[in-house]
C-alpha positions in Angstrom: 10.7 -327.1 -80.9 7.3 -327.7 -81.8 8.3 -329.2 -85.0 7.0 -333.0 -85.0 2.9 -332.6 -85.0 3.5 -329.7 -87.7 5.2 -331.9 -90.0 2.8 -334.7 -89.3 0.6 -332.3 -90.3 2.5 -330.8 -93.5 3.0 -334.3 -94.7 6.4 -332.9 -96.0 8.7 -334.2 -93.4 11.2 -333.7 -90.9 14.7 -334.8 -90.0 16.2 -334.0 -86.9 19.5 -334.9 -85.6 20.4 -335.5 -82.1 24.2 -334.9 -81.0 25.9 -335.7 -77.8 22.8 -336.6 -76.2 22.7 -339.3 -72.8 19.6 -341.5 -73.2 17.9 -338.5 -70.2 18.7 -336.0 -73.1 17.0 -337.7 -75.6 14.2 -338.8 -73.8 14.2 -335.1 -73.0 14.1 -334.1 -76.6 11.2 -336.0 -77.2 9.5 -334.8 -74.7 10.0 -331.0 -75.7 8.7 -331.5 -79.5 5.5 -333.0 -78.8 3.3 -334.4 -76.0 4.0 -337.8 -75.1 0.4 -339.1 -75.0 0.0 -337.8 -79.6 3.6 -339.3 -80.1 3.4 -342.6 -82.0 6.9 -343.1 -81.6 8.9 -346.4 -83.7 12.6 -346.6 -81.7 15.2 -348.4 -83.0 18.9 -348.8 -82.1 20.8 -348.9 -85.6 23.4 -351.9 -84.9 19.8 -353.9 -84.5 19.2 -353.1 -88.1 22.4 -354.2 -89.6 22.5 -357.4 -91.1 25.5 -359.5 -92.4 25.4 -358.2 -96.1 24.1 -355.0 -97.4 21.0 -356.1 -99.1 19.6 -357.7 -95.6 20.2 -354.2 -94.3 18.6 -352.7 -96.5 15.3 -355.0 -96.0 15.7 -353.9 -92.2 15.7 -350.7 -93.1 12.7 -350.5 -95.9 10.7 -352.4 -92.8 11.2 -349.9 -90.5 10.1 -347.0 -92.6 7.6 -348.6 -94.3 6.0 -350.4 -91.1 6.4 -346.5 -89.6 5.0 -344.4 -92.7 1.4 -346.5 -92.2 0.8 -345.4 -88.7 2.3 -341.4 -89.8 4.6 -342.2 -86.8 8.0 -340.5 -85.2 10.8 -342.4 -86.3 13.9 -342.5 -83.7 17.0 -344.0 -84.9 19.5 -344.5 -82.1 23.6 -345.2 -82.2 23.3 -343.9 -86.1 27.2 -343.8 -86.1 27.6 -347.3 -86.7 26.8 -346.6 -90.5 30.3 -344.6 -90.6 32.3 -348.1 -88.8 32.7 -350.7 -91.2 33.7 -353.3 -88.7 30.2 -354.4 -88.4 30.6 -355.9 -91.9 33.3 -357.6 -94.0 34.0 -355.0 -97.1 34.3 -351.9 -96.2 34.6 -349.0 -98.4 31.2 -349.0 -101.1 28.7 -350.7 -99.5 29.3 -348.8 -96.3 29.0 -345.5 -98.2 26.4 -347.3 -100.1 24.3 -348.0 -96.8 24.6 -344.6 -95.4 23.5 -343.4 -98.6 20.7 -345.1 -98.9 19.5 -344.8 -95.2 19.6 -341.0 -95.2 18.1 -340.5 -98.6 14.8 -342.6 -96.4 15.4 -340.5 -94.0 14.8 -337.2 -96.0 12.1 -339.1 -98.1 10.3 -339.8 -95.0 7.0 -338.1 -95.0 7.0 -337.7 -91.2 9.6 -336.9 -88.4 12.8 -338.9 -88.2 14.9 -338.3 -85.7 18.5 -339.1 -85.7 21.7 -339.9 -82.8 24.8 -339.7 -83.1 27.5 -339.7 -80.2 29.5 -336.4 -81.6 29.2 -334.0 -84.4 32.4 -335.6 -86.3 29.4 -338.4 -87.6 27.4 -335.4 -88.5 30.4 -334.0 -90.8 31.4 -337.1 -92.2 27.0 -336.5 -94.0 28.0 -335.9 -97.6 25.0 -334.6 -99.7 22.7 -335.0 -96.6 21.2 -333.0 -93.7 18.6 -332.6 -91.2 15.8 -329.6 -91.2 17.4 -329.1 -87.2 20.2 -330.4 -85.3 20.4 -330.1 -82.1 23.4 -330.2 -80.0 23.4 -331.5 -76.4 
């Protein structure tokens, strides 16, 4: 899995998703794509990102990218299955497919590695129109 520093390099992107992982196997993960010391690594736990309406979730989420894209860093988004659990917001239904939409379309945008985590493939199935380059199964 030597994937990050070549598409650092490429410029084209990565997106990785992380399944079933404990926080030893993700750390692990890391560890096995690139050397710790070259990773400029942004980690962020998604239910930090969400915000009370869909529009301050979306500034969250444009920050992090954007903040990340400068510095050509490894973006490692955490607890990603709260985008497919609507009880973190009011209305469910649109802007929750709306959200997900719009933070996996970043994440296949993103010019250098994202890495996502989810507790269990059913998040991965519920992707529609969206996937990663490797998933990886723990």
């Amino acid at each position: 899995m030597d994937g990050i520093d070549e598409a650092i390099r490429s410029g084209e992107g990565a997106a990785f998703f992380f399944v079933g992982a404990s926080q030893e196997e993700k750390q692990e993960g890391l560890m096995r794509l690139s050397t710790p010391q070259e990773l400029n690594l942004h980690r962020f736990r998604v239910p930090n990102l969400l915000g009370e309406r869909l529009v301050e979730t979306q500034g969250h989420l444009r920050e992090a990218f954007d903040h990340a894209d400068e510095g050509a860093a490894v973006l490692f988004f955490d607890e990603a299955d709260v985008l497919f659990d609507p009880s973190y917001a009011e209305k469910a239904g649109e802007e929750d497919a709306a959200l997900s939409d719009y933070f996996f379309d970043r994440v296949e945008a993103y010019p250098g590695v994202a890495i996502v985590c989810f507790s269990s493939q059913e998040y991965v199935d519920r992707l529609e129109g969206h996937s990663a380059d490797v998933v990886v199964e723990f």
